[in-house]
PDB file of the backbone (N, CA, C, O) and the ligand in Angstrom, with CONECT records:
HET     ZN  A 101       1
ATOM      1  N   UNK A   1     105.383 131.883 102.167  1.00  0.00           N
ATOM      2  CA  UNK A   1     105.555 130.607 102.888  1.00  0.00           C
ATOM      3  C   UNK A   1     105.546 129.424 101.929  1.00  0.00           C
ATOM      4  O   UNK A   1     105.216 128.316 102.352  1.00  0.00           O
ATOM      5  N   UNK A   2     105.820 129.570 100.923  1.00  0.00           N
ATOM      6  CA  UNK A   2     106.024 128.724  99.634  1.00  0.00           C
ATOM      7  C   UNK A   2     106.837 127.905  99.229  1.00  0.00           C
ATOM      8  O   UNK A   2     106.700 127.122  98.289  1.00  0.00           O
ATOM      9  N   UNK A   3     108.417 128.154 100.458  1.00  0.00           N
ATOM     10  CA  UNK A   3     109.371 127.571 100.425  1.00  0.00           C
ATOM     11  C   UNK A   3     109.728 126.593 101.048  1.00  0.00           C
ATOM     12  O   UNK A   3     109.968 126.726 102.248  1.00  0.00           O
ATOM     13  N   UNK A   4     109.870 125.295 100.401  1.00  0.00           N
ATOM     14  CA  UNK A   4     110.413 124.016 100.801  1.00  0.00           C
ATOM     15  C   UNK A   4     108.692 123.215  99.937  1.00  0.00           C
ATOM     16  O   UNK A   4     108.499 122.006  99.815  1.00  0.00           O
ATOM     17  N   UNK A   5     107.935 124.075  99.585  1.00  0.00           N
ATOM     18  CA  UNK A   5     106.919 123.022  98.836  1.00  0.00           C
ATOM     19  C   UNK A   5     107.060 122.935  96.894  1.00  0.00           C
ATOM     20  O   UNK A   5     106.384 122.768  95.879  1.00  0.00           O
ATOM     21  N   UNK A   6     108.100 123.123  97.251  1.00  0.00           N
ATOM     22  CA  UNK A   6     108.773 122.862  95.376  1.00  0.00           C
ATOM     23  C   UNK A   6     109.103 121.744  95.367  1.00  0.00           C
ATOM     24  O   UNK A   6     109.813 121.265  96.252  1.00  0.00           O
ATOM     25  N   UNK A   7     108.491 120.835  93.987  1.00  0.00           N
ATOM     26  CA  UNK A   7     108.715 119.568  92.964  1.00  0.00           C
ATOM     27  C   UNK A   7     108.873 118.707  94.314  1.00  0.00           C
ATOM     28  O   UNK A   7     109.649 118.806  95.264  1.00  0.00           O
ATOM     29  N   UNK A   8     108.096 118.053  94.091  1.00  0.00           N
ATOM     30  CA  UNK A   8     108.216 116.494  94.923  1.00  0.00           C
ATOM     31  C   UNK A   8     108.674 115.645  94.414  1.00  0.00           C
ATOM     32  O   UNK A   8     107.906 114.684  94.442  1.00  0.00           O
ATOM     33  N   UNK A   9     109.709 115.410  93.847  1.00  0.00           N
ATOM     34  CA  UNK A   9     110.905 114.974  92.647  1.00  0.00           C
ATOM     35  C   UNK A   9     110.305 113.509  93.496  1.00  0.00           C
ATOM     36  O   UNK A   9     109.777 113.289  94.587  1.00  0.00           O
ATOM     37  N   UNK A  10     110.836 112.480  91.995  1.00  0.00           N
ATOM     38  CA  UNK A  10     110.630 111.244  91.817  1.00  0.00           C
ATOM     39  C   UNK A  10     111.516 110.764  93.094  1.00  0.00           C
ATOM     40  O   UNK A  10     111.137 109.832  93.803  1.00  0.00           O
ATOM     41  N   UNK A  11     112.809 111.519  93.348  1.00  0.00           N
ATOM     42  CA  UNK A  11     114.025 110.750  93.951  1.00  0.00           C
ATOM     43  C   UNK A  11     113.243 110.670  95.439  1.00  0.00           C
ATOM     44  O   UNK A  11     112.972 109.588  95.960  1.00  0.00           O
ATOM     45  N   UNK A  12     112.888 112.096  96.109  1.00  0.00           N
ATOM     46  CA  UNK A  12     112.419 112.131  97.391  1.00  0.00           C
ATOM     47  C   UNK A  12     110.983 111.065  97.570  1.00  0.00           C
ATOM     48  O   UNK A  12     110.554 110.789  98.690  1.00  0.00           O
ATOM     49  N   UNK A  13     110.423 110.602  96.454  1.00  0.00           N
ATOM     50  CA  UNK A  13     109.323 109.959  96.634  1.00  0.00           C
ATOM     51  C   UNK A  13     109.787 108.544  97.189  1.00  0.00           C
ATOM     52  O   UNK A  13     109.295 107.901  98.117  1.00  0.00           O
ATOM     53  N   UNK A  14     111.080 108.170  96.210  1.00  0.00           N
ATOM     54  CA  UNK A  14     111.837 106.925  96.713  1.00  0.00           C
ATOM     55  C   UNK A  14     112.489 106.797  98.058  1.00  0.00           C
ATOM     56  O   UNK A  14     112.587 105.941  98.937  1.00  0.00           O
ATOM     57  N   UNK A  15     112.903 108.061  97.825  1.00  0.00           N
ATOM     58  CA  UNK A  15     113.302 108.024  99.806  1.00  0.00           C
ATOM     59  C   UNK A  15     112.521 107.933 100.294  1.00  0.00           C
ATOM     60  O   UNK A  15     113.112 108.445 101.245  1.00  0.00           O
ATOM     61  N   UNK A  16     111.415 107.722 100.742  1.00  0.00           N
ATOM     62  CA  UNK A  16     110.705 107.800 101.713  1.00  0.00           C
ATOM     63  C   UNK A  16     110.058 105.939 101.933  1.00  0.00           C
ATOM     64  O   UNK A  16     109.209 105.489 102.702  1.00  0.00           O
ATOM     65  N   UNK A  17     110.780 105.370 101.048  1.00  0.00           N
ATOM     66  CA  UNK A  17     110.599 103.559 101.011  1.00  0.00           C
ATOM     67  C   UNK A  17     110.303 103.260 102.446  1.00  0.00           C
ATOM     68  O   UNK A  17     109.346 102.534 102.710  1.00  0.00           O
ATOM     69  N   UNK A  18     111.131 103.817 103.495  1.00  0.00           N
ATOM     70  CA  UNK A  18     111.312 103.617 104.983  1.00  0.00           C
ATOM     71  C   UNK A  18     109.719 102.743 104.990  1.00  0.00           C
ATOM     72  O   UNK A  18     109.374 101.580 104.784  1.00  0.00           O
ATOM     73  N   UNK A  19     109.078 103.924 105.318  1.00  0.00           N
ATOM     74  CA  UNK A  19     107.545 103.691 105.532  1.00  0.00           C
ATOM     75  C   UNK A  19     106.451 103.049 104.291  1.00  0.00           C
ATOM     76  O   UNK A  19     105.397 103.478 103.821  1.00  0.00           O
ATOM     77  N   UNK A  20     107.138 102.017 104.076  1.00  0.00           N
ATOM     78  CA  UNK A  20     105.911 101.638 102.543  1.00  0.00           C
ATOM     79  C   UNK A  20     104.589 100.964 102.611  1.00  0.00           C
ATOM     80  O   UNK A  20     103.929 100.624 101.629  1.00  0.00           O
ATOM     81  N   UNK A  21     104.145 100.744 104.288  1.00  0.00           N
ATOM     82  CA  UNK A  21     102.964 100.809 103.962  1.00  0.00           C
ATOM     83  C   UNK A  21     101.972 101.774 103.695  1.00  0.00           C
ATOM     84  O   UNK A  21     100.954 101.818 103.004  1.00  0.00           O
ATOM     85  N   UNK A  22     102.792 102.803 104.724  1.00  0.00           N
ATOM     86  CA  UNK A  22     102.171 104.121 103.955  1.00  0.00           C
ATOM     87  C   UNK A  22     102.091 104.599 103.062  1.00  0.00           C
ATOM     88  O   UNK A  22     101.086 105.194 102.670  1.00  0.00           O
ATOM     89  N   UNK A  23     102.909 104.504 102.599  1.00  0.00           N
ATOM     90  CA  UNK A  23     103.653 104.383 101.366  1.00  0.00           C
ATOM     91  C   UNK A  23     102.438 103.946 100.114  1.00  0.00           C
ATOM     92  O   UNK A  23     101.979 104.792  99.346  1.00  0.00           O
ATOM     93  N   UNK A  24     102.103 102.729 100.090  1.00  0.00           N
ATOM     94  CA  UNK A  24     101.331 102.071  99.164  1.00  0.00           C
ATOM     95  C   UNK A  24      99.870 102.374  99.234  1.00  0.00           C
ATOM     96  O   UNK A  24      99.136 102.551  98.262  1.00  0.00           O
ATOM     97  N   UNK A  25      99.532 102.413 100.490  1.00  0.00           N
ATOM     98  CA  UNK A  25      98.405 103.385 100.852  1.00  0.00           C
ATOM     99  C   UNK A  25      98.287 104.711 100.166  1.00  0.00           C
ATOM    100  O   UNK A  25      97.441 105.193  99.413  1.00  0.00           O
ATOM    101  N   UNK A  26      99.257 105.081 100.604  1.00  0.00           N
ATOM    102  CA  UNK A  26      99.274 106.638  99.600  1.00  0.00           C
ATOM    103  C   UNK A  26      99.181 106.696  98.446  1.00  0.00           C
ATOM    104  O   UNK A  26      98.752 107.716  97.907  1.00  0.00           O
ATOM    105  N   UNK A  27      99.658 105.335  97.569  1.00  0.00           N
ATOM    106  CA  UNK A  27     100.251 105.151  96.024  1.00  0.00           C
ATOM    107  C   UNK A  27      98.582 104.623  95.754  1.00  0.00           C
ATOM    108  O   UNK A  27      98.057 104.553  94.643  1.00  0.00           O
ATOM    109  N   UNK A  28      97.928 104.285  97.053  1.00  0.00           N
ATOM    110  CA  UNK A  28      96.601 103.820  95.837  1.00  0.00           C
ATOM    111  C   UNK A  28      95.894 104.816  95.965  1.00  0.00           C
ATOM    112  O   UNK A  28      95.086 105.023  95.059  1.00  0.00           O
ATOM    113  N   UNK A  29      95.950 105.855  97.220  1.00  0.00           N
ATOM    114  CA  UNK A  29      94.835 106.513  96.913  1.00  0.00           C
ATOM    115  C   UNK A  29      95.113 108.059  95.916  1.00  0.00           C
ATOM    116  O   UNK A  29      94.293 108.915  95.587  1.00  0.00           O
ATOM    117  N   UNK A  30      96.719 107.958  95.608  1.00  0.00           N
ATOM    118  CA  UNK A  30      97.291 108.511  94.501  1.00  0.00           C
ATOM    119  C   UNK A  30      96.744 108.417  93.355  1.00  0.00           C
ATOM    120  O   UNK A  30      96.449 109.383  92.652  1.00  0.00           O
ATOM    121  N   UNK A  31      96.588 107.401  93.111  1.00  0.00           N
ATOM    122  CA  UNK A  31      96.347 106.903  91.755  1.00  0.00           C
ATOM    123  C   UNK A  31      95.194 106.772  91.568  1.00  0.00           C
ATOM    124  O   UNK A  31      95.131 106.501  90.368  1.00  0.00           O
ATOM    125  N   UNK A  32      94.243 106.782  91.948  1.00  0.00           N
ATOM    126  CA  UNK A  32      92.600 106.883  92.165  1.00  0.00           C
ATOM    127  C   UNK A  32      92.290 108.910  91.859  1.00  0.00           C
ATOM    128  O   UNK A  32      91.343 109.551  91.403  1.00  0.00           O
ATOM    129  N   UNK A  33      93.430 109.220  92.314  1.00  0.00           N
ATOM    130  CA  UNK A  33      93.232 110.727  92.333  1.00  0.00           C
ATOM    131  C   UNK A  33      93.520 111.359  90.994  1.00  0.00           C
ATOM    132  O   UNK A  33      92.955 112.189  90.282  1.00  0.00           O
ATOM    133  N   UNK A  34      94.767 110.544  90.924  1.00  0.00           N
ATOM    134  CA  UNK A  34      95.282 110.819  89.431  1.00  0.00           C
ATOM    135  C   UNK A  34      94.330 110.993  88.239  1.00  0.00           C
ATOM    136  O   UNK A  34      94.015 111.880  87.445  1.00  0.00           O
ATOM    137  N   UNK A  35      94.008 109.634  88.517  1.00  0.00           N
ATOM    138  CA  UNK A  35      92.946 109.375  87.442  1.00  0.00           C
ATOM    139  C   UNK A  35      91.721 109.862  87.214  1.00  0.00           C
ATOM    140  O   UNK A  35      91.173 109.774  86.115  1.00  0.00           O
ATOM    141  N   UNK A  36      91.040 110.583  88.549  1.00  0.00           N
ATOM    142  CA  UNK A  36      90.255 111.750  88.155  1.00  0.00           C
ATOM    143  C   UNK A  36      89.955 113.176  88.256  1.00  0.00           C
ATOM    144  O   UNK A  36      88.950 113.881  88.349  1.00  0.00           O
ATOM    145  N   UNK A  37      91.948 113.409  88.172  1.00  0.00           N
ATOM    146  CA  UNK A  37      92.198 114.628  87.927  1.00  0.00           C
ATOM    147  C   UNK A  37      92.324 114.681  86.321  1.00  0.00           C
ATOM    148  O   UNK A  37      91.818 115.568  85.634  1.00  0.00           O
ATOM    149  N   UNK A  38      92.791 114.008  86.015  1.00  0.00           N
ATOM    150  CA  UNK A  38      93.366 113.357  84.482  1.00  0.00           C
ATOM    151  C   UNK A  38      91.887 113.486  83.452  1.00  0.00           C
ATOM    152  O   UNK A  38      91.780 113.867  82.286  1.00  0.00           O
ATOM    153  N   UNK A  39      90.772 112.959  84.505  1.00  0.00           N
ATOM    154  CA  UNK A  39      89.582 112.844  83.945  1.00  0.00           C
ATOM    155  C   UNK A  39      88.893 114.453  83.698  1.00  0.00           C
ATOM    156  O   UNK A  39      88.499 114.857  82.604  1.00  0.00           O
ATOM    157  N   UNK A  40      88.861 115.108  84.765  1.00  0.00           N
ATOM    158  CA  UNK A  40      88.555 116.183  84.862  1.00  0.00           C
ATOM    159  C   UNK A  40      89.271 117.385  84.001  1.00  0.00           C
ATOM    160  O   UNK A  40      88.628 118.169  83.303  1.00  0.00           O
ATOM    161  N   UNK A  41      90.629 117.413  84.146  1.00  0.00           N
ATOM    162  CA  UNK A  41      91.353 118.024  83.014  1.00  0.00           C
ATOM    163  C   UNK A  41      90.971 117.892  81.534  1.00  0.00           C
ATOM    164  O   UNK A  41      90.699 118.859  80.823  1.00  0.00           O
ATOM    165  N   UNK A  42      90.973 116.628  81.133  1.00  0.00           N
ATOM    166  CA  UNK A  42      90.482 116.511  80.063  1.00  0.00           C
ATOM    167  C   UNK A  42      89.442 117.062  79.401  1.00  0.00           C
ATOM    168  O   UNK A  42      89.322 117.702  78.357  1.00  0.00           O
ATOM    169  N   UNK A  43      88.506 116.552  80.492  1.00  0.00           N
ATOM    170  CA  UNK A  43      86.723 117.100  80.269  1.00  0.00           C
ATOM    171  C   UNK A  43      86.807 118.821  80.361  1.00  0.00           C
ATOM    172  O   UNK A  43      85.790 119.416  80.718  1.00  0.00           O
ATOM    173  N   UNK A  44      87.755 119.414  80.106  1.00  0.00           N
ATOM    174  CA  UNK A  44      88.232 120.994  80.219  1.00  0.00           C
ATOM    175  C   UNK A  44      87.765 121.621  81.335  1.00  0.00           C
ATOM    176  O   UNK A  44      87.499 122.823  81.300  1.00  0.00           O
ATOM    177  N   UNK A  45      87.559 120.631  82.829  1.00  0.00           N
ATOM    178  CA  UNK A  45      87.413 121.492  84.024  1.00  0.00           C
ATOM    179  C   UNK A  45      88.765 122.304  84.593  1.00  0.00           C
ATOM    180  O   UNK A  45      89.846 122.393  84.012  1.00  0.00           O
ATOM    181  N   UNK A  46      88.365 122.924  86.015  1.00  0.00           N
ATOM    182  CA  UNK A  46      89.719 123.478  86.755  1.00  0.00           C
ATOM    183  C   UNK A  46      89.880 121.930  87.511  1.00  0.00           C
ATOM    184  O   UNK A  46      89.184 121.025  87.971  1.00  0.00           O
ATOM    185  N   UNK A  47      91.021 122.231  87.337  1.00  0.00           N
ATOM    186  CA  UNK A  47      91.761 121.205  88.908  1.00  0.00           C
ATOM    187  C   UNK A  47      93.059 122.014  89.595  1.00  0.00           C
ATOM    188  O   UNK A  47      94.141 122.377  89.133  1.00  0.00           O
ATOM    189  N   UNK A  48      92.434 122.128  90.932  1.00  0.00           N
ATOM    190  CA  UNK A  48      93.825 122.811  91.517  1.00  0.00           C
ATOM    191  C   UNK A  48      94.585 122.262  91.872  1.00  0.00           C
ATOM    192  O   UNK A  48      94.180 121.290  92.509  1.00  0.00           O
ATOM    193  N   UNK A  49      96.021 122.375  91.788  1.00  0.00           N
ATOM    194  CA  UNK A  49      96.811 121.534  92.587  1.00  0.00           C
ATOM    195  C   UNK A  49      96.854 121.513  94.019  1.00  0.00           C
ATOM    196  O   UNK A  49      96.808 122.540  94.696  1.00  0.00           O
ATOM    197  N   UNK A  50      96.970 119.996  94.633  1.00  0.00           N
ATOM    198  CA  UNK A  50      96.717 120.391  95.928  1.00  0.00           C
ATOM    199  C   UNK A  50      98.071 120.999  96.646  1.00  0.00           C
ATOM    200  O   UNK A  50      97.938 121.495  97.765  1.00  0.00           O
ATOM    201  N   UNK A  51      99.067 120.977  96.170  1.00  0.00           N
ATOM    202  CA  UNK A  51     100.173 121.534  96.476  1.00  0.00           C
ATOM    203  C   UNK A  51     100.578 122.878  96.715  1.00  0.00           C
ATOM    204  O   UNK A  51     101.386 123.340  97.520  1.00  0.00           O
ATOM    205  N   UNK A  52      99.704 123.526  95.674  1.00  0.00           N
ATOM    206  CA  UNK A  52     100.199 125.080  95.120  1.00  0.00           C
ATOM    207  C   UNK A  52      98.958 125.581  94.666  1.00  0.00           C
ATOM    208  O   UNK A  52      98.980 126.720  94.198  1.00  0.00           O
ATOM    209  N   UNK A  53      97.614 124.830  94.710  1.00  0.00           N
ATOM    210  CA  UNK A  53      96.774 125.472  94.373  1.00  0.00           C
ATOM    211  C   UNK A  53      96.724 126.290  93.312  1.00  0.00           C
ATOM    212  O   UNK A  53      96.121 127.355  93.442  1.00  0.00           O
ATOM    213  N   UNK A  54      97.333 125.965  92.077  1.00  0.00           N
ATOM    214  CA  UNK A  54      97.644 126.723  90.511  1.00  0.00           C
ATOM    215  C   UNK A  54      96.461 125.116  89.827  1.00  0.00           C
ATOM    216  O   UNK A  54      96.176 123.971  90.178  1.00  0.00           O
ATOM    217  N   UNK A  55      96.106 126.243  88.526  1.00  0.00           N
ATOM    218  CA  UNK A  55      95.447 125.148  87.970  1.00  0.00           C
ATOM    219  C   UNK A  55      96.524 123.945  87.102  1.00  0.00           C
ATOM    220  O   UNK A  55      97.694 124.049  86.734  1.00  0.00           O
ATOM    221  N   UNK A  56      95.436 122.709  86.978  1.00  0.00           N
ATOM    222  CA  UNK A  56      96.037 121.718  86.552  1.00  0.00           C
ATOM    223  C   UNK A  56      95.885 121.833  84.511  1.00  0.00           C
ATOM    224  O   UNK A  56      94.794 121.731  83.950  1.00  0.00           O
ATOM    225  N   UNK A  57      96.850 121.991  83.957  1.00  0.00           N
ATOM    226  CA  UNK A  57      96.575 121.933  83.004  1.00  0.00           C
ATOM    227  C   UNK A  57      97.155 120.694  81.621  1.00  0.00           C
ATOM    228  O   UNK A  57      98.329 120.344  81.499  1.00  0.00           O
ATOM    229  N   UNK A  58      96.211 120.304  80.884  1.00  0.00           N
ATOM    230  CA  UNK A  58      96.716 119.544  79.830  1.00  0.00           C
ATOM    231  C   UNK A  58      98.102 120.186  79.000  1.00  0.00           C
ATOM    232  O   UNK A  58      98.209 121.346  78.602  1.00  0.00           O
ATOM    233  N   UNK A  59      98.745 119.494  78.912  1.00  0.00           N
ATOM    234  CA  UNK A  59     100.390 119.653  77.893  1.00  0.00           C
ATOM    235  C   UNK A  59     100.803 118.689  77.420  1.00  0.00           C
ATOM    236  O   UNK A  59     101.100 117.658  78.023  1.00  0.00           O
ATOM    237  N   UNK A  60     100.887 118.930  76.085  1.00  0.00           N
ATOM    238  CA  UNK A  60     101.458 117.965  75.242  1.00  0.00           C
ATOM    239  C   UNK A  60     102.884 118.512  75.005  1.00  0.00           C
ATOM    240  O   UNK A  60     103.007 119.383  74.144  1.00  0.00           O
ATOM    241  N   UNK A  61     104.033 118.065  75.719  1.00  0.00           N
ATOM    242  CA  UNK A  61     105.275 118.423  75.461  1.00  0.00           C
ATOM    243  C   UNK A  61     106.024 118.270  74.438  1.00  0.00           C
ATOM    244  O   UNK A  61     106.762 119.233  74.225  1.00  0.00           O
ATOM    245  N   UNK A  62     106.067 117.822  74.065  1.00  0.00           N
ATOM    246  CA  UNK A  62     106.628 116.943  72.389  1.00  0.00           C
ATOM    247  C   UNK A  62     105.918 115.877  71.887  1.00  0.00           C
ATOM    248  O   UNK A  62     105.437 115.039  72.650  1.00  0.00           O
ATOM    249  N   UNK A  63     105.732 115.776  70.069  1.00  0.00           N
ATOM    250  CA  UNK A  63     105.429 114.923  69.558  1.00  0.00           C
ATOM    251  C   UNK A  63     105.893 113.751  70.207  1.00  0.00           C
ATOM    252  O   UNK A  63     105.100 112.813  70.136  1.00  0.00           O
ATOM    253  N   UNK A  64     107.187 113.482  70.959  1.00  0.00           N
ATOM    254  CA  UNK A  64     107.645 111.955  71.027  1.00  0.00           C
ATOM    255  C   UNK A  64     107.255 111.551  72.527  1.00  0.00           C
ATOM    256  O   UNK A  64     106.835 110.437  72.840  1.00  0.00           O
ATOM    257  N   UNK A  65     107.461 112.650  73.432  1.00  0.00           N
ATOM    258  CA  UNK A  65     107.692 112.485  74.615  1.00  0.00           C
ATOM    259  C   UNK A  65     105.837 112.432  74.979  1.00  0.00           C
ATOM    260  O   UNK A  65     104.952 112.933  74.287  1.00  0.00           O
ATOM    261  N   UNK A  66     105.669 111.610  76.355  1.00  0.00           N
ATOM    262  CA  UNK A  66     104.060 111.560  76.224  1.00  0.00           C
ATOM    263  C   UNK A  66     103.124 112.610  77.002  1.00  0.00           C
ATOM    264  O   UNK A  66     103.290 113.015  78.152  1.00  0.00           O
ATOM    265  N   UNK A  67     102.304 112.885  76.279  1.00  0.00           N
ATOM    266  CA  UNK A  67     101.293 113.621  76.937  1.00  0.00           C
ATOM    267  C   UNK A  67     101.184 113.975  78.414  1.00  0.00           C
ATOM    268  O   UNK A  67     101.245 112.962  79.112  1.00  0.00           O
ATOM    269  N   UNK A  68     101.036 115.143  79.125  1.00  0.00           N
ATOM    270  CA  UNK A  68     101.044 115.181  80.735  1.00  0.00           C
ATOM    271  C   UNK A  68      99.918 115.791  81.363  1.00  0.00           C
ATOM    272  O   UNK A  68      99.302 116.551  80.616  1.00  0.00           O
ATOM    273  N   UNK A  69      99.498 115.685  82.453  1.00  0.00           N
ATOM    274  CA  UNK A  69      98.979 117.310  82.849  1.00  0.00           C
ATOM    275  C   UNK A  69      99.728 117.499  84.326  1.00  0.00           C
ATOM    276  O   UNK A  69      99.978 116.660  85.192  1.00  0.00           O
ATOM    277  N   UNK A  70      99.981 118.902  84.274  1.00  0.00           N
ATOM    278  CA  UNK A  70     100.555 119.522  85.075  1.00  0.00           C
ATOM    279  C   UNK A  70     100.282 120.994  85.808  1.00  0.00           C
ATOM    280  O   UNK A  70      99.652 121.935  85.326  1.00  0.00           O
ATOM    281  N   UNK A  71     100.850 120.935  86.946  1.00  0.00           N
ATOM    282  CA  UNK A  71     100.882 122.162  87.437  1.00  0.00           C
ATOM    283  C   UNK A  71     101.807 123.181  86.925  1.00  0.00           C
ATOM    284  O   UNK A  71     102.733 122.909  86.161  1.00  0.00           O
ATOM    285  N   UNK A  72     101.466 124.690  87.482  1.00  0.00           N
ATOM    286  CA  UNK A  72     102.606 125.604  86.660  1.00  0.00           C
ATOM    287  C   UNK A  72     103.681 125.112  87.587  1.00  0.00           C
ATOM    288  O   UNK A  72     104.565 124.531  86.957  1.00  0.00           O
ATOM    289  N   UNK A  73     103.890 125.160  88.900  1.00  0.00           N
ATOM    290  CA  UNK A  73     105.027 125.144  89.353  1.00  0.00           C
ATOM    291  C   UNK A  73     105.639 123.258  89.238  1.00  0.00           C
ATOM    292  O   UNK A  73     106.756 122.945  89.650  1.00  0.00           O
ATOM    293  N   UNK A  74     104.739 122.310  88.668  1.00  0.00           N
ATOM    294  CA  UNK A  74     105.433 121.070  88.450  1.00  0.00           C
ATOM    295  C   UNK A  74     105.672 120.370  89.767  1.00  0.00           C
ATOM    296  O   UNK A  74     106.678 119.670  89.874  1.00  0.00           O
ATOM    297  N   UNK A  75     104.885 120.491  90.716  1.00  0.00           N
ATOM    298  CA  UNK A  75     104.422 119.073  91.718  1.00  0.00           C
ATOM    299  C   UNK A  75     103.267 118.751  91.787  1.00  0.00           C
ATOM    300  O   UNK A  75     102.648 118.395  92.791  1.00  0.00           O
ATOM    301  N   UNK A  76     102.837 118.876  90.530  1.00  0.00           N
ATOM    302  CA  UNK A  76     101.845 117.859  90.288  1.00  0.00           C
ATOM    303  C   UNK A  76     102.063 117.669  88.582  1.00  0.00           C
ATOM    304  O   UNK A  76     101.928 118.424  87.619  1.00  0.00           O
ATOM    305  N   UNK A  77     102.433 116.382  88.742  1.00  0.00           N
ATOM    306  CA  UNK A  77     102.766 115.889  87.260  1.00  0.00           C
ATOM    307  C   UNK A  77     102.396 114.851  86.703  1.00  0.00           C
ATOM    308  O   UNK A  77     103.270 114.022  86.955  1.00  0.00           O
ATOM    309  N   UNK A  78     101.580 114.371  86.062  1.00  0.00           N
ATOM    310  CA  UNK A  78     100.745 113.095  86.246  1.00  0.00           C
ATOM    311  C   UNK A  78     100.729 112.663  84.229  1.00  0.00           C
ATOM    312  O   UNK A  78     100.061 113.061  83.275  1.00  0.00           O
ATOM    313  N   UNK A  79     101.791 111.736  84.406  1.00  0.00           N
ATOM    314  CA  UNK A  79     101.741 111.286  82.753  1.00  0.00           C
ATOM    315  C   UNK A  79     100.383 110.691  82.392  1.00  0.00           C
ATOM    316  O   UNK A  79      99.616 110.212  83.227  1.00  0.00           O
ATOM    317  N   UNK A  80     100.175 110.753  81.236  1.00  0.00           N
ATOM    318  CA  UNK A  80      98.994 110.037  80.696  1.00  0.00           C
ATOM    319  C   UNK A  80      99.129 108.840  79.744  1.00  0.00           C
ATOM    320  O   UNK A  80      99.685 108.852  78.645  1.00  0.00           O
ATOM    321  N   UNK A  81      98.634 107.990  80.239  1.00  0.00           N
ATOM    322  CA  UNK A  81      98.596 106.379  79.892  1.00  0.00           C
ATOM    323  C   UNK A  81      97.652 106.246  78.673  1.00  0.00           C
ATOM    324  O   UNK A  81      96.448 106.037  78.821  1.00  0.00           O
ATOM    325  N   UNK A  82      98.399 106.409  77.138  1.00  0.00           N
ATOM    326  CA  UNK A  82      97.442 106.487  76.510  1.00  0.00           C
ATOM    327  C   UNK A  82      96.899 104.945  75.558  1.00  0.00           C
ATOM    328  O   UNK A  82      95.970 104.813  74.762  1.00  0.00           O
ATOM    329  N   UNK A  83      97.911 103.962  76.052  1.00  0.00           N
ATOM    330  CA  UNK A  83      98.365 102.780  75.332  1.00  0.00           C
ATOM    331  C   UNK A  83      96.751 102.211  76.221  1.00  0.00           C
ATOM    332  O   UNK A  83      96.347 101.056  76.089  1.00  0.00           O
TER     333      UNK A  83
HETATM  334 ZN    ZN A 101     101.453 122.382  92.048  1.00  0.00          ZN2+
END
């Protein structure tokens, strides 16, 4: 029953503008989450995704490109703000 919960791509996030107060609601309590999944990853705990329930793991993809942590299946993708 796994199908149709693949990548919550950037584009479908934009579609969904319709509703942006929900929308922004969601984006703060996103980002509150982010940040201490981000925290927790780091500190070398588990974090499951809430999506897929796979762990969240630190990846450094390329020297140039920036730091992430992610899920295996990649809907949960959360860049890291290192500036
Ligand atoms: Zn996931």
């Amino acid at each position: 029953m796994m199908v149709g919960t693949v990548a919550r791509s950037t584009k479908a996030f934009i579609m969904d503008l319709s509703c942006l107060s929900q929308l922004q609601k969601d984006a703060k309590q996103s980002f509150g989450d982010h940040k201490s999944i981000i925290k927790r990853v780091l500190a070398g705990k588990t974090v499951l995704c809430k999506e897929c329930q796979q762990p969240i793991q630190f990846a450094l993809v390329s020297a140039d490109a920036p730091a992430n942590v992610s899920c295996a299946k990649g809907c949960t993708q959360i860049e890291l703000d290192m500036s």
